[in-house]
C-alpha positions in Angstrom: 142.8 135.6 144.0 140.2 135.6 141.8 140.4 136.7 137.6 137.9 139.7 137.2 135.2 139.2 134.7 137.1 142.3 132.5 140.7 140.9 133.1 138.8 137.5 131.6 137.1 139.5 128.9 140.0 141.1 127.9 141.9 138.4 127.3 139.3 136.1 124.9 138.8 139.3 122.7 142.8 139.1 122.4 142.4 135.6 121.7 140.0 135.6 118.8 141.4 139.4 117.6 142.4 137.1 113.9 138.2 137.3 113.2 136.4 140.0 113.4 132.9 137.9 113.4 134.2 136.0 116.5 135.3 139.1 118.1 132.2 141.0 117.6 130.1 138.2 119.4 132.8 137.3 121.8 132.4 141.5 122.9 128.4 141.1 122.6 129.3 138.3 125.4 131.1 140.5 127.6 129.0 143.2 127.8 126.0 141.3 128.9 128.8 139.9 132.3 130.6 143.4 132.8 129.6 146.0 135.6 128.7 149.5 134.0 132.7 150.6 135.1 133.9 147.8 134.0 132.0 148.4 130.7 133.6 152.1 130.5 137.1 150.4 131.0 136.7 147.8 127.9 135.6 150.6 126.0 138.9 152.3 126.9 140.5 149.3 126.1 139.0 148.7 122.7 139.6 152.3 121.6 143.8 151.3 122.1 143.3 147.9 121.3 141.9 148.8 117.7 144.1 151.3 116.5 146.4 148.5 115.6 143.7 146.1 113.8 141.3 148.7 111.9 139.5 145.6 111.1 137.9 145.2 114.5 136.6 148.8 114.6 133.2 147.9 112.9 132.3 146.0 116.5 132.7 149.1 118.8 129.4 149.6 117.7 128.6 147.0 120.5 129.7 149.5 123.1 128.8 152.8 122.3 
């Protein structure tokens, strides 16, 4: 079966979670790939996601 773009996503933003500057452009990435639901779901994701690394929160400004 194949990996969904999001599941993908998802998992290099986890990956490179240590910098912020990497994550911001890594989520710039996945944005431009996602489907619109999928979109809603990472934003989702990022809201959880971020609670635990405050340092990340200046990127959601990619995805509102």
């Amino acid at each position: 079966m194949a990996r969904s773009m999001f599941s993908y996503s998802k998992s290099i933003l986890e990956r490179v979670s240590f910098d912020p500057k990497l994550f911001c452009k890594e989520l710039e990435k996945a944005i431009k790939v996602l489907l619109p639901y999928e979109i809603d779901q990472l934003r989702d994701w990022l809201l959880q996601f971020t609670k635990e690394k405050p340092e990340l929160r200046q990127c959601l400004i990619y995805i509102n």
